[in-house]
VMD Tcl script that draws the C-alpha trace (Angstrom):
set ca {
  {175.19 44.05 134.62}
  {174.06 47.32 136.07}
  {173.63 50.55 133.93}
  {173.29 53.88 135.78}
  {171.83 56.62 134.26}
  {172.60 60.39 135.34}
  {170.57 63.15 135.27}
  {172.72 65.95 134.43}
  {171.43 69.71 135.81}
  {171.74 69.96 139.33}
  {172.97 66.14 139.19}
  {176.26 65.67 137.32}
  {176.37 69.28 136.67}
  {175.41 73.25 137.06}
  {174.46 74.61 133.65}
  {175.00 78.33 131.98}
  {173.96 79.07 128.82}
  {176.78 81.24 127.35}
  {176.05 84.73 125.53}
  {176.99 82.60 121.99}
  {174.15 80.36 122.72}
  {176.17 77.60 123.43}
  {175.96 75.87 126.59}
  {178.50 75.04 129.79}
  {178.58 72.23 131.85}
  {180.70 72.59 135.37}
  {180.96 69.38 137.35}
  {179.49 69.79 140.26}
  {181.84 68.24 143.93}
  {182.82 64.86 144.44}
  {181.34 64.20 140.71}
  {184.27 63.13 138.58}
  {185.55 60.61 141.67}
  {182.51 59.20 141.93}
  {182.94 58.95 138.19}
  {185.92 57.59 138.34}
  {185.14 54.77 140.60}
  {182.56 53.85 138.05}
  {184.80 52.66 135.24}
  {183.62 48.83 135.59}
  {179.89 49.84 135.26}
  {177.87 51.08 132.29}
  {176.63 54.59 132.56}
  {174.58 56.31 130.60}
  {172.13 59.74 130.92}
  {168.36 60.38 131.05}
  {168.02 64.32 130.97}
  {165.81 67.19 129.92}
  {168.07 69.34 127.36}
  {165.73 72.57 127.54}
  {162.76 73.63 125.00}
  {164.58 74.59 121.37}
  {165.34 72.50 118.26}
  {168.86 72.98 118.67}
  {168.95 72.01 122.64}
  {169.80 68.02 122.91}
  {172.46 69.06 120.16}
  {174.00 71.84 122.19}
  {173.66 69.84 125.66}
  {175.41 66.93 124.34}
  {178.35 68.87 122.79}
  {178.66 70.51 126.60}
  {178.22 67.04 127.80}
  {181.31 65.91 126.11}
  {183.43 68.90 126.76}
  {182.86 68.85 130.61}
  {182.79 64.70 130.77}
  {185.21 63.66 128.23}
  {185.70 60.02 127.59}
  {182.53 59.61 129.77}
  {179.38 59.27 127.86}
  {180.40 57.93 125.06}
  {177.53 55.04 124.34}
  {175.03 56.69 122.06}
  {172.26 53.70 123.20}
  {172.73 54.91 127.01}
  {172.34 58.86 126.41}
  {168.71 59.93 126.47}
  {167.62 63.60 125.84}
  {163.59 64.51 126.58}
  {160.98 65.72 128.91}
  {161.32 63.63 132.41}
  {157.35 64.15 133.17}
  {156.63 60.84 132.86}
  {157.80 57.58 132.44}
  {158.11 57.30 128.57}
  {162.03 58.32 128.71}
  {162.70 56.21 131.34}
  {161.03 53.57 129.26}
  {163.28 54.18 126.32}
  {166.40 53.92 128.10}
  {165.40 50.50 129.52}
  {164.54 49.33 126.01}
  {168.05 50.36 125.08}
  {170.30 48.98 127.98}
  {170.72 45.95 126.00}
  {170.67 42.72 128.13}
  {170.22 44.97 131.31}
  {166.50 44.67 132.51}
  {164.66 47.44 134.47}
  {165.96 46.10 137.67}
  {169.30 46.05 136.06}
  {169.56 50.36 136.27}
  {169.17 52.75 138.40}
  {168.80 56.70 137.53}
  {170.65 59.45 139.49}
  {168.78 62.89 140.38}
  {168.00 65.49 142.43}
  {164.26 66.20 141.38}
  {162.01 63.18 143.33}
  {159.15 63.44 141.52}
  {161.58 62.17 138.40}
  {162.89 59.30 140.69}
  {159.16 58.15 141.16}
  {158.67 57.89 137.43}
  {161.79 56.02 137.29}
  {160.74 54.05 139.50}
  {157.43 52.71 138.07}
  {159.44 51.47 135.29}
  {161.02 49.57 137.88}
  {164.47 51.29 137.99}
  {166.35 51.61 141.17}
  {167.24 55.16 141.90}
  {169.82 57.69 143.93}
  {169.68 61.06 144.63}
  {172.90 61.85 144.61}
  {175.97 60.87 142.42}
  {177.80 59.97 145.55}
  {174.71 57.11 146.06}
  {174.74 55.63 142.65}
  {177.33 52.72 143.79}
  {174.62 52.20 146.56}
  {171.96 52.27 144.65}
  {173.50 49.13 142.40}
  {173.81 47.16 145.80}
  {170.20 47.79 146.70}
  {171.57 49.63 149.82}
  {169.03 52.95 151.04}
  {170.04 56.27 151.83}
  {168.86 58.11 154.91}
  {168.37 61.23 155.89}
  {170.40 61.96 159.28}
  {171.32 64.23 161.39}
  {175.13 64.49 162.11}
  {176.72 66.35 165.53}
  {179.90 68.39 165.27}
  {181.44 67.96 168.51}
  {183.16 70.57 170.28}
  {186.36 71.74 168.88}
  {185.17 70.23 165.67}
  {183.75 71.91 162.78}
  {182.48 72.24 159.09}
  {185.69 72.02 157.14}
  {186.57 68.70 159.59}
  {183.26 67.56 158.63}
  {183.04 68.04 154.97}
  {186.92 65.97 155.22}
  {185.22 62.78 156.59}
  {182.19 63.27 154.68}
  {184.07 63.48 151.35}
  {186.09 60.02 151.99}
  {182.19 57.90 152.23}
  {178.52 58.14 151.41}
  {177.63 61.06 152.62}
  {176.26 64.56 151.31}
  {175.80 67.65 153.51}
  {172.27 68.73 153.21}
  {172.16 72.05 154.97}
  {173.67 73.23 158.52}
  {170.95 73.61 161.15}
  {173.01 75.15 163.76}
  {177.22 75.45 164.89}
  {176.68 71.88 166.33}
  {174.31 70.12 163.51}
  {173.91 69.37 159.94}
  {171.34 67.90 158.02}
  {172.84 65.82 155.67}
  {172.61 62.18 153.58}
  {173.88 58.77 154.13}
  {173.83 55.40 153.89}
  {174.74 53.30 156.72}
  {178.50 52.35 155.32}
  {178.56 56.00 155.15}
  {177.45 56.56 159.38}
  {179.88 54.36 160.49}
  {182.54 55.84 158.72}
  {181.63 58.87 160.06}
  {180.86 57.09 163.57}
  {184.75 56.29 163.15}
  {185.70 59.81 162.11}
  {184.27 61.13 165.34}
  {181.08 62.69 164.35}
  {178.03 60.77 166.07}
  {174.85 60.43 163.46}
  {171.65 59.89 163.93}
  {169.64 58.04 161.37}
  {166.31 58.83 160.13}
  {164.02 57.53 157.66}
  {164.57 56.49 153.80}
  {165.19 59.32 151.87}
  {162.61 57.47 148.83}
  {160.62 55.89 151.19}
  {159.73 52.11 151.83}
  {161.32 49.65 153.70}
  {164.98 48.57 153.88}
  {166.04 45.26 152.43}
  {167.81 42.95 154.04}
  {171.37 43.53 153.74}
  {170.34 47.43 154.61}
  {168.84 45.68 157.82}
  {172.00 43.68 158.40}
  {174.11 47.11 158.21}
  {172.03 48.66 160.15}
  {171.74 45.94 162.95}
  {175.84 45.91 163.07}
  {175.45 49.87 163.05}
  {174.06 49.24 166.35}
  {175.46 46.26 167.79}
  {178.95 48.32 167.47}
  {177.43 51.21 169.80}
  {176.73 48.57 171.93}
  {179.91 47.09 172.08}
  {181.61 50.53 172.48}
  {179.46 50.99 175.58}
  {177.90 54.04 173.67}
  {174.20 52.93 173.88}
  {171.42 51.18 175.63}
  {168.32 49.34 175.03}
  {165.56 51.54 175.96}
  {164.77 51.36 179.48}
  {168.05 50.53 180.82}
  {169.88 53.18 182.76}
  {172.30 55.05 181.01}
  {175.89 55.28 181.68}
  {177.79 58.91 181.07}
  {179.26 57.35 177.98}
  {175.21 56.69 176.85}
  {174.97 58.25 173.37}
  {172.21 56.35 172.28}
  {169.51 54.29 173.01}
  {168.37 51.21 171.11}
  {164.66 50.39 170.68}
  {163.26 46.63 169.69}
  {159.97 47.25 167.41}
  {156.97 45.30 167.34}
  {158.38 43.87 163.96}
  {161.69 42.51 165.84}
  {163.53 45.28 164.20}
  {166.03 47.22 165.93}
  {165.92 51.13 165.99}
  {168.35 53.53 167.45}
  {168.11 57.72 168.07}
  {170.41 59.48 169.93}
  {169.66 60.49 173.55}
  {171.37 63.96 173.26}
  {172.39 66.41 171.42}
  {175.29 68.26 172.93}
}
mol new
graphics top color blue
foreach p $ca { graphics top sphere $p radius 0.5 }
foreach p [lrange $ca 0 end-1] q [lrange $ca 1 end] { graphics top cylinder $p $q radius 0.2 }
display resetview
């Protein structure tokens, strides 16, 4: 059974040290759904609580206050230095039945995700991923069009009902952003064409990531909204799909309007 493992600054949550001393924990968007839809899997967290002998004691406290009902195996909470893999070790070792392949760890810093990593853990970088990250299915980094008429808040709508996380807005027409392929199609759906690039950790898709993505494409196909590469394209052309040397089939958008 999978465990996942949060980080929790800048992951589960933004951090302020009060003027008592104690510490606050604000969840940060989309956090307590995602949450939420977790019930049926065992989470736990691997995070650095700050220097001071006081500071796992004070972290979990906020931990508990801001995530109530939450965290609440001991065996799956992990407090230490992530610079290198000796926590991610320990939390392994106390998963129980769950081997390394088992977990997965959730966070924003990817130099931690590579130490997770060596242990063998799958990893996300974003709470939004974790359920992916259980099914073995990647996350890519894409870039997403905001057709005319359309805009942020519209966006941020469609992107908050799938797997998707707005990265940074690159102009009024395109954002940077995060997804998996479930994720572009919803989009796809919503109206907002994406354009998939490569593996936000790197390495190649499995297979059912290929499968997605191969129906990701065969369904612009079937729309009439792309073309293999050297056909002509048609004024509905927003795409064109190219067959690799490996048999695999790639896809980048012709334009962006």
């Amino acid at each position: 059974m999978a465990v996942i493992f949060f980080d929790v600054g800048a992951t589960l949550a933004d951090a302020r040290v009060e003027p008592d001393g104690s510490l606050t924990l604000r969840p940060r968007p989309r956090v307590m759904a995602v949450l939420d839809a977790l019930r049926d899997v065992r989470t736990g967290v691997i995070s650095d609580p700050g220097p001071g002998a006081d500071a796992a004691s004070l972290a979990a406290t906020a931990l508990h206050e801001a995530f109530p009902g939450r965290f609440t195996d001991g065996a799956l909470v992990h407090w230490g230095a992530k610079d290198g893999r000796g926590i991610f070790d320990r939390a392994v070792a106390g998963a129980g039945e769950a081997t390394a392949g088992d977990c997965v760890f959730v966070g924003e810093d990817a130099r931690e995700r590579a130490f997770a990593r060596e242990v063998g853990m799958r990893t996300g970088v974003d709470p939004v991923f974790a359920r992916a990250a259980t099914e073995n299915r990647p996350v890519h980094r894409a870039w997403i069009e905001l057709p005319d008429a359309r805009g942020l808040p519209e966006l941020t709508t469609a992107v908050n009902d799938t797997e998707a996380v707005v990265v940074r807005s690159v102009s009024e027409q395109l954002v940077l952003a995060m997804v998996t392929t479930r994720g572009a199609e919803a989009l796809e759906r919503a109206g907002f064409p994406v354009d998939l690039q490569e593996l936000v950790d790197g390495g190649p898709a499995d297979d059912a990531e290929r499968r997605a993505s191969e129906k990701f494409i065969s369904d612009l196909l079937a729309r009439g909204e792309a073309v293999y590469e050297g056909e002509e394209p048609t004024p509905r052309t927003t795409h064109v799909v190219t067959r690799e040397d490996d048999g695999r089939l790639t896809v980048r958008r012709l334009r962006l309007r």
